[in-house]
C-alpha positions as CSV (number, residue, x, y, z in Angstrom):
1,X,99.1,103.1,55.5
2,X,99.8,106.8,56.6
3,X,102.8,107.6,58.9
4,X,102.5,110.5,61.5
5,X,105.6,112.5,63.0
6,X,104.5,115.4,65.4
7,X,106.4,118.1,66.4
8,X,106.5,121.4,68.8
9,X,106.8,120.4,72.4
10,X,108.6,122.2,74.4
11,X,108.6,123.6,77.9
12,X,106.7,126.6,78.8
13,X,105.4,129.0,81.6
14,X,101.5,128.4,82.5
15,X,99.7,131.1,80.8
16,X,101.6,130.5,77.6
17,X,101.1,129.1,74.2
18,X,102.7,126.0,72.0
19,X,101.5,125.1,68.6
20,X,101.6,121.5,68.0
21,X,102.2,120.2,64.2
22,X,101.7,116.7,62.9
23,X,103.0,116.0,59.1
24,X,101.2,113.0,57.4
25,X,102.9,110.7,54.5
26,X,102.4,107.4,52.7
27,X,98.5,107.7,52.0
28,X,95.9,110.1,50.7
29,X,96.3,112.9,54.1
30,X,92.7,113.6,53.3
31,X,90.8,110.5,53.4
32,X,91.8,110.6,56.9
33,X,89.8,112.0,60.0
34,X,92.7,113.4,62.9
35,X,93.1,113.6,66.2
36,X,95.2,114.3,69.2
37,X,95.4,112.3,72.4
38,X,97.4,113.1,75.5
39,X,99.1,111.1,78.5
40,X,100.7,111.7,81.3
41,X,102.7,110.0,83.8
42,X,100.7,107.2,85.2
43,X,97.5,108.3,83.6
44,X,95.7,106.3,80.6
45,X,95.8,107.9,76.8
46,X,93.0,110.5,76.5
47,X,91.3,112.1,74.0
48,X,91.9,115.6,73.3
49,X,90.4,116.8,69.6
50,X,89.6,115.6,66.3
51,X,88.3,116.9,62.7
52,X,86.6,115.3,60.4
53,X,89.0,114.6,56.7
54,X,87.6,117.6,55.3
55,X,87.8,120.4,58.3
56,X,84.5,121.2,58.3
57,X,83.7,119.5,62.0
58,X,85.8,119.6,65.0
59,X,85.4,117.9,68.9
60,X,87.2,118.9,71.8
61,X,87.3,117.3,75.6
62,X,86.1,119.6,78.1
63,X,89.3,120.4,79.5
64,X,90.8,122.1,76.7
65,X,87.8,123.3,75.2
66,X,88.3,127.2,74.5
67,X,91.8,126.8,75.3
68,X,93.0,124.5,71.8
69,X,92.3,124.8,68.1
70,X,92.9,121.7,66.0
71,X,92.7,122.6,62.4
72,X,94.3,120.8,58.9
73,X,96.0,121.8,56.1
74,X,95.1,119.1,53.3
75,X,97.7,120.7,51.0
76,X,100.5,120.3,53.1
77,X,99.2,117.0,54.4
78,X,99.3,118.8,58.1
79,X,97.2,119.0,60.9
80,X,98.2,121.3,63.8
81,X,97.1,121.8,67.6
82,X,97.2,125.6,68.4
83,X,97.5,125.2,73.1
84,X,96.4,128.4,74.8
85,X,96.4,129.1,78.0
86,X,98.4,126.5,78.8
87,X,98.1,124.7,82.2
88,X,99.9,122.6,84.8
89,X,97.9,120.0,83.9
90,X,98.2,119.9,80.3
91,X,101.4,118.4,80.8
92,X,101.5,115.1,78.7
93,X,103.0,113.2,75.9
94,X,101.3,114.7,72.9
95,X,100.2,111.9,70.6
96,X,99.0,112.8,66.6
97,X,96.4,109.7,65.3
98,X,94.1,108.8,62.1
99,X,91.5,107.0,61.2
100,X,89.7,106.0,57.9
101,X,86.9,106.1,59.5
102,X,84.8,109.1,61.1
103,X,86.6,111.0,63.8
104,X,86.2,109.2,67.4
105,X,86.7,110.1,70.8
106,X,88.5,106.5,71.7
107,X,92.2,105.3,71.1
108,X,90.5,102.4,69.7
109,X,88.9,104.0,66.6
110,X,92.3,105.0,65.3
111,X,94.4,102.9,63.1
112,X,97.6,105.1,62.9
113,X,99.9,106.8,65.4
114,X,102.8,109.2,66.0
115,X,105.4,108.6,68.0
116,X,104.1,111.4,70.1
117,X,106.2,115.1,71.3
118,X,106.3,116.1,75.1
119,X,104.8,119.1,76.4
120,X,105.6,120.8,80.0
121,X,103.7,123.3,81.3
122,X,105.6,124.7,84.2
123,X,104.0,126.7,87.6
């Protein structure tokens, strides 16, 4: 069992930045592959990025690629979502997830979930 809490929503301008953190606890952080999902209102859960337990592979959806950096901190059982360039449409619930397993692209694959940390990205 591994529980999730995510923090560093917020509200900000479009243009701007907001750097995401999930703390893991309860299990080994690093047997664990990671990932964040998004929704927003009305909309389904969709995948954002993952990393593989060790760091040494990430994935990213289209839509953020070049704009987000997932990365980990084994040591501090962490893994954190750096948002750049921020846009309208990145506005979601932020949702933190693991899996055992290798890293997926599906809400299925993942056993574990945060309770999740709202971002608004403003015009």
């Amino acid at each position: 069992q591994v529980q999730l809490v995510e923090s560093g929503g917020g509200l900000v301008q479009a243009g701007g930045s907001l750097r995401l953190s999930c703390t893991a606890s309860g299990s080994t952080f690093s047997r664990y592959s990671m990932a964040w999902f998004r929704q927003a209102p009305g909309k389904e859960r969709e995948f954002v990025t993952a990393i593989t337990w060790s760091g040494a592979r990430t994935n990213y959806a289209d839509s953020v690629k070049g704009r987000f950096t997932i990365s980990r901190d084994n040591a501090k059982n962490t893994v954190t979502l750096q948002m750049n360039s921020l846009k309208p449409d990145d506005t979601a619930v932020y949702y933190c997830a693991a899996t055992p397993s290798s890293y997926a692209r599906t809400t299925g694959d993942y056993n574990y979930w945060g309770q999740g940390t709202q971002v608004t990205v403003s015009s």
